[in-house]
Structure formats: structure tokens, C-alpha cells
N, C-alpha and C positions, 0 to 999 in steps of 0.2 A: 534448563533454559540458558544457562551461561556457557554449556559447553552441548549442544547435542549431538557433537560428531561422535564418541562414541554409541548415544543411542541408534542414528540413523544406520552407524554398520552394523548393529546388531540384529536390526531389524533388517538390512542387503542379506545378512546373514542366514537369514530364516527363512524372508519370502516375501517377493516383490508386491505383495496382496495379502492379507492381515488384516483377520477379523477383532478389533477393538471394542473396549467396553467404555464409553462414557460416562454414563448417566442409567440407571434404569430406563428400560424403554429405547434405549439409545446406543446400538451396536453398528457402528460403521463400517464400512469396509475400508482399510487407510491405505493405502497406493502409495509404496516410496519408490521403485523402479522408475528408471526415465521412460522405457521405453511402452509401461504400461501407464506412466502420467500422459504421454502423448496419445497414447489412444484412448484415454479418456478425455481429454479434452478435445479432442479433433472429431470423436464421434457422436453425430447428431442424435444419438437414440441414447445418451445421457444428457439427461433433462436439467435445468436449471429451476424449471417453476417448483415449488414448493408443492403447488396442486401435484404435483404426479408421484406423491409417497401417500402412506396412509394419513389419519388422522393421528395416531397414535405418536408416530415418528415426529409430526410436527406440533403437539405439546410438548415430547420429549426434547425438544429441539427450545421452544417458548419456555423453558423452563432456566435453560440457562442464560449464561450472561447475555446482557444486551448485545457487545459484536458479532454473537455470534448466532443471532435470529432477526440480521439486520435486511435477511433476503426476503424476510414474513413482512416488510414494512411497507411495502408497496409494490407497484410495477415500476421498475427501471431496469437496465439493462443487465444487472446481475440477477436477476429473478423469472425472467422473461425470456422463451425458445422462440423459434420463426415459427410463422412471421411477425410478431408483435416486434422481436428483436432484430429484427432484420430493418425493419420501418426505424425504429429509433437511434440505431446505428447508424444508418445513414443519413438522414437528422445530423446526428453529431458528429459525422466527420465533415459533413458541409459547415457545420460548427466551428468548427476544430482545425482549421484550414490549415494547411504549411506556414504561408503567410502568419496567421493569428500567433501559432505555435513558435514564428524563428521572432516574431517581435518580440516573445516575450524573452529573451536573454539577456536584453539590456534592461527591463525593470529588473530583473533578477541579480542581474551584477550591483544594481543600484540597492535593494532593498539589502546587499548582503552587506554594500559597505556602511549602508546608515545604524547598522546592528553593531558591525564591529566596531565603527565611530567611537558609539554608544559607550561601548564595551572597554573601550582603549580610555576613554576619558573620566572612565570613573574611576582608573589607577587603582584599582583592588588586584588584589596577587592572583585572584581565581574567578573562576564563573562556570556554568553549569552550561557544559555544550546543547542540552535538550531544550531547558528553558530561556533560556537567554539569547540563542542565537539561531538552533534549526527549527523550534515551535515558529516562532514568530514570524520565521523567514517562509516556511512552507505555507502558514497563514496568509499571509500577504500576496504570496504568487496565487493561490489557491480563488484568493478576493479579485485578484487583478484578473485573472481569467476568465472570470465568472461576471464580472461588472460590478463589484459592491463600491458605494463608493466610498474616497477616505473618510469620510468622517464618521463612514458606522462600521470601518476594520475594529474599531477596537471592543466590539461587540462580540466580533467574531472571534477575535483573539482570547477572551473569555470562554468563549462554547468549545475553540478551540482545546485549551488548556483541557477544562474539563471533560471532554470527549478520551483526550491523552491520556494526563492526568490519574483517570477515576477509573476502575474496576469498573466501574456499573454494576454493582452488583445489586443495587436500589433500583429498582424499576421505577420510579418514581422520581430518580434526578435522571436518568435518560427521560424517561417520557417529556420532563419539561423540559429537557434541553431542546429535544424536538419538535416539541409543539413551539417555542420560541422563536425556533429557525422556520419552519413554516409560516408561522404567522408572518416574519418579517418578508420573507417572499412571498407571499400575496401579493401585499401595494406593490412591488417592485417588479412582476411581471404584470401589472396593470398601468403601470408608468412606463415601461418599455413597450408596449402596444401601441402606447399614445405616443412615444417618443421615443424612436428607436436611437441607440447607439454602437458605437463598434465592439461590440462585446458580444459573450458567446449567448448570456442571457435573451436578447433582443434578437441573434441569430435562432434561438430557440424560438423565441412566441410571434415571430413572424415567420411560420412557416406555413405554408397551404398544401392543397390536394392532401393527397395519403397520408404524409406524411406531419399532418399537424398534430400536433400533442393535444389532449386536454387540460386542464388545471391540473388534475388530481395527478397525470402523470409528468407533468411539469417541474413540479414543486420536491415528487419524488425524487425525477431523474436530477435537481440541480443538486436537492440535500446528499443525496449519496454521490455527488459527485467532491464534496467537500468533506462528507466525512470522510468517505475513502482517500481524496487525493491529497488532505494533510499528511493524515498520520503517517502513511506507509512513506512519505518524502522525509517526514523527520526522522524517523526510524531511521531509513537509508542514510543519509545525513550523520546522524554518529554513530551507528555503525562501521560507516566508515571510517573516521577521524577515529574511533576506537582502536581499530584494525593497524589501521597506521602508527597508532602512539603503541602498539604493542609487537610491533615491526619494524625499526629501526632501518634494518636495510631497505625496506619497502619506501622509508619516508625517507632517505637517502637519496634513494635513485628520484623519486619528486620533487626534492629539492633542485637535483642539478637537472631534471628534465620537466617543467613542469605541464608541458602535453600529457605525462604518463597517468594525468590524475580521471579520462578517461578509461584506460585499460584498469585501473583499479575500480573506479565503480564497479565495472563488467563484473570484477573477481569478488567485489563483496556481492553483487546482485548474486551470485552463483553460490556464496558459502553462507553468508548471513542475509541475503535477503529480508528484506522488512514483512513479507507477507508468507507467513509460513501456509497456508493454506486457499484456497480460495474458496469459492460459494462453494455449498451441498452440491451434489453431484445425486441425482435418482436415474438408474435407468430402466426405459419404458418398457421393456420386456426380459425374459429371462437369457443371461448372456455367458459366455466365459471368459475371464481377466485375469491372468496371469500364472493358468492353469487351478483357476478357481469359481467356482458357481455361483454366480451373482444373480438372485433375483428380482423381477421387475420389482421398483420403486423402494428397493433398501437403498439405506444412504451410503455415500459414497464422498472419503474425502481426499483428495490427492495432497500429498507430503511435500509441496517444492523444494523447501530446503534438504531432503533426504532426495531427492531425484536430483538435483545439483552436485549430490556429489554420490553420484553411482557410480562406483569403481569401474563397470561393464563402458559407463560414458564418460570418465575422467581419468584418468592414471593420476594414482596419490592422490585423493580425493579432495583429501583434509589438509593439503598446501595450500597455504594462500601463496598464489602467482599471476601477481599482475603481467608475465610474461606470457600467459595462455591468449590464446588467439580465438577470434569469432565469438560470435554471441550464441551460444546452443542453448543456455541455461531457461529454465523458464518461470525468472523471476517475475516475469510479467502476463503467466498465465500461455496461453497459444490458442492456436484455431479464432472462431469468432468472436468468443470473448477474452480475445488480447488485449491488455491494459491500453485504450484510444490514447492514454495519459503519457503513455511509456517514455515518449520526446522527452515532454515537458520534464517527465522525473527523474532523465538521466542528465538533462541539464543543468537542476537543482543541485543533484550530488556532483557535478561536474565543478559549478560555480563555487558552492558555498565551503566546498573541501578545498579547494585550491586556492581559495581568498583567505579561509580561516589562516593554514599554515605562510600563507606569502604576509600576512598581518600579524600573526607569530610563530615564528620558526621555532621559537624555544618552548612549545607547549609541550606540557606533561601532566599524567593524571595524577589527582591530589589525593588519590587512595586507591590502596591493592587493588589492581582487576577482579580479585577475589571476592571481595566486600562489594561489588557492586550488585544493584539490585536489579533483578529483569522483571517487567510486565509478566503476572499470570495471566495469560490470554491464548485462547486455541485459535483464531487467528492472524496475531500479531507478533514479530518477537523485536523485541527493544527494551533499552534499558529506562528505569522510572528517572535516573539521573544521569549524567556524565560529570562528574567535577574534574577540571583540570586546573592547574596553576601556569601562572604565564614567568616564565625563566629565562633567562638568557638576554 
């Protein structure tokens, strides 16, 4: 988890297509090649519903951790092929406007400086980059997006945490966690019917014809838009600031340019990427991928962070160089289920990485990169902590 560049060459090594073992009952096929993640993603006869594997594959699948049978949890747009997902996509990018999307840069500049305010005034020598500054912060953008209003963020900041936080490997504090969140969006798509506001919530439940949602996919699509769009922000978030305190000349050259704090998200989305995988992957008939035999409805998981750095589509794979040009990577997934989000989350790590170091230049970590602990998670990778000390 702390270092996978070795494993991901070993596995370029071997074969772009790699039959894995999980779980009993549970043999993937794992996809680290770019040029066979793009064809899986791009190709519409690799299914996203869960209906199109056996029964077998989707116990084996319910058996493990909560994130990662979060696509068994209803219809929303990770779970859902056309046209269900065609109808709700376009829903939310009427949602999702440019407009909606460029306003939100100034909350975001604003939620990062009331953090470090925070964080500056309490004159402690350290604080922990996950909790104390990128949780909270991707919380709040997440709330501001969605319409929650202030006074029940710090509700969310709780579910938050815990969502981060916890393994899940209690089925039982997921399930409440979710049932929590649900219940709370009930009244609040029933208050935005009645009374709509400029938020994406009220752009959700005022929609007609085709394209109106019911409750049940409602309440899906807003919860997985929260789960999903904190975590993988915070993650991003110190990831990067990691990458940087372990990069000198990198955070060098963004001290004296601080525009360059774009071109380095790109390079952490491409090496450390917050989202090592995305949804299950089943395809609807028998196929060939990467000069290997894939049959209908075995699962299927594509590698981003190993397809980010395929030697075939990177030279020097394992450089971090924020001097690489273009966005090729596919940290944000491709074809129709490209991250809607992607704006919003390069702005996050745009803001919140370039205001941390401009608020302290002399930040360093307050323990060996070594000793740090990473999330055990088959879809997430990020650390449980980041400590740093503020110096200089």
C-alpha cells in the first residue's frame, strides 16, 4: 500500500490481464495495462449492474468490506448501464452545471482558509493533514454541493470521519451509518419539492418527463454521491501534500511558481491517485482482453493506479514529474462513467494544496514516511493519518 510501484511492474511484467484470487468464490480478472483499462471502460458490453454476474460472484462480492459492495446498495450511476444510466446522467450534468461547478471555488478557497485559521491559532507544533484539514475540507465542499445546510454539516462531518476513518468491517456500523444518511435525506428532498433552492439537491427533485428520479433512486444517487466524493478528495488531498513534503525539488519549484500546483495534482492523479479501482466490471458475453478469455459475467477489476503508470504509456513510469504534460491518466475513470465530479476534485486538490503550503511553507512530516499507516481498502488508497509539524 505505501509503495505499489513495484508491484504494479511486476504485474506490466507478466500480463496486461491477471486472473486474481480474492475471497473464495471470488476470482477477478485485474486489468493493469492502459490500453486494456480503456477498453474496458469505453466498452459498452462491460456491464456495471451487479444483475449481470451470477448469484454466486455477488455474495462473494457481500461478503466483503462495505466499500467494496457499495454498487449492491442501490441504483445510482455506478451500478446502472443504459439506459437507466444514460437518463441519470444527464439529470446530473443539468445538475452539475459549469456555472454551479466554477461557483464553487470561492467556497472552497473560503472553507480552506477557516481550517487553517483554525489550525494556525491553536499554535500546536503539528496536526494531522487527513483530519484536521483535508476530511473536513472535502466535507464541506461535498455539503455545499449537495445543499446540506450549515447547521447539520457537522452531522455529516461525523458520517464523514467514520466512513474515512473505519474499515467497515462491522456491517453493522456501515448499515447505520447509512440508514442515518438516508433517513436525513428524506425530509430534505421533501423540503426541496416544496421549496426549491440553488443547489444540486432541488435541481435533482425538480425534474420532470423521463428523466425524473423516484425516492428510492434519489436518496441513492445523492448518498453515493457523498460517499464517493469526500473520500477520494481527501485522499487526493494528502497525497498530494505527501508527495510534495517527500519532494523537495518538487515543492521548490511551487514555492517560486505557485500556478505549478495544477500540473502536480495531474502527476499525483496519475501515480497516487486516490481511487485505485473502480466499480466491478461484468461483461455481457464471452470476449478477448488482453489476449485472454473472458467470460460473460466474471468480474472484472481495472487497476488505475497500475495503468497510470504503464511504462508502454509513460516513460519512467515511477517519476514523479509534475513537468509531464496532458491529462491521459485515468484517475477519474473514462468513457460514461467519467468521474461528473472530476472539476470539482481537481479544484479541491488545486486549492487546498497551494493554500496549506502558502500558510506554511516550513511544513514537514513528524514521522518517517516509513511508519506511516495506509487504509486496507481494495478500493481506496490513502493514508489513516498524515502528521506533520509546522517549522520554519
Amino acid at each position: 500500500m505505501a509503495d505499489p510501484g513495484p508491484g504494479y511492474a511486476r504485474l506490466h511484467r507478466v500480463d496486461p490481464v491477471t486472473r486474481v484470487r480474492l475471497r473464495p468464490g471470488l476470482n477477478p480478472w485485474l486489468v493493469c495495462g492502459y490500453d486494456e483499462a480503456m477498453e474496458v471502460l469505453s466498452d459498452p458490453l462491460f456491464s456495471v449492474d451487479p444483475a449481470s454476474t451470477g448469484d454466486s460472484v455477488r455474495d462473494a462480492i457481500a461478503v466483503g468490506r462495505a466499500e467494496e459492495k457499495t454498487a449492491l446498495l442501490g441504483r445510482h450511476l455506478l451500478s446502472v448501464d443504459p439506459p437507466d444510466h444514460t437518463r441519470m446522467r444527464r439529470l446530473m450534468s443539468r445538475a452539475l452545471t459549469a456555472r454551479r461547478m466554477r461557483a464553487l471555488e470561492g467556497p472552497i478557497g473560503d472553507f480552506a482558509d477557516a481550517l487553517l485559521d483554525k489550525l494556525d491559532a491553536r499554535g500546536e507544533p503539528g496536526f494531522d493533514v487527513l483530519g484536521d484539514y483535508a476530511l473536513p475540507l472535502a466535507v464541506e465542499v461535498i455539503c455545499e454541493l449537495i445543499g446540506i445546510p450549515a447547521a447539520d454539516r457537522p452531522r455529516f462531518q461525523e458520517w464523514g470521519a467514520l466512513l474515512v476513518r473505519s474499515e467497515l468491517q462491522d456491517d453493522a456500523a456501515f448499515d447505520g451509518a447509512a440508514d442515518e444518511m438516508a433517513g436525513y435525506f428524506v425530509p430534505l428532498l421533501a423540503a426541496r419539492r416544496e421549496e426549491p433552492a440553488d443547489d444540486l439537491v432541488s435541481a435533482l427533485v425538480t425534474a420532470h418527463g423521463e428523466e425524473q428520479l423516484d425516492d428510492y433512486e434519489l436518496i441513492s444517487l445523492v448518498y453515493q454521491l457523498f460517499f464517493a466524493g469526500h473520500e477520494s478528495s481527501a485522499y487526493l488531498i494528502c497525497n498530494a501534500v505527501l508527495r510534495l513534503l517527500r519532494h523537495p525539488d518538487e515543492r521548490a519549484a511551487l514555492a517560486a511558481e505557485p500556478a505549478l500546483v495544477e500540473r502536480v495534482i495531474e502527476e499525483v492523479l496519475r501515480v497516487d491517485g486516490p481511487v485505485k479501482v473502480p466499480t466491478w466490471r461484468f461483461p455481457l458475453r464471452d470476449m478477448e482482453l488482453g489476449g485472454r478469455k473472458v467470460r460473460a459475467g466474471e468480474p472484472v477489476l481495472i487497476l488505475l493506479g497500475a495503468a497510470g503508470r504503464d511504462p508502454k504509456r509513460f516513460p519512467d513510469p515511477d517519476r514523479f514529474d509534475s513537468g509531464r504534460t496532458g491529462r491521459q491518466h485515468l484517475a477519474f475513470s473514462h468513457g460514461i462513467h467519467h468521474c461528473m465530479g472530476a472539476a470539482v476534485g481537481r479544484t479541491e486538490g488545486r486549492v487546498a494544496v497551494g493554500r496549506l503550503f502558502a500558510r506554511f511553507p516550513g511544513l514537514e512530516l513528524a514521522v518517517p514516511a516509513e511508519g506511516l499507516r495506509w487504509r486496507d481498502n481494495l478500493m481506496m488508497r490513502g493514508v489513516c493519518e498524515l502528521p506533520v509539524r509546522v517549522a520554519g
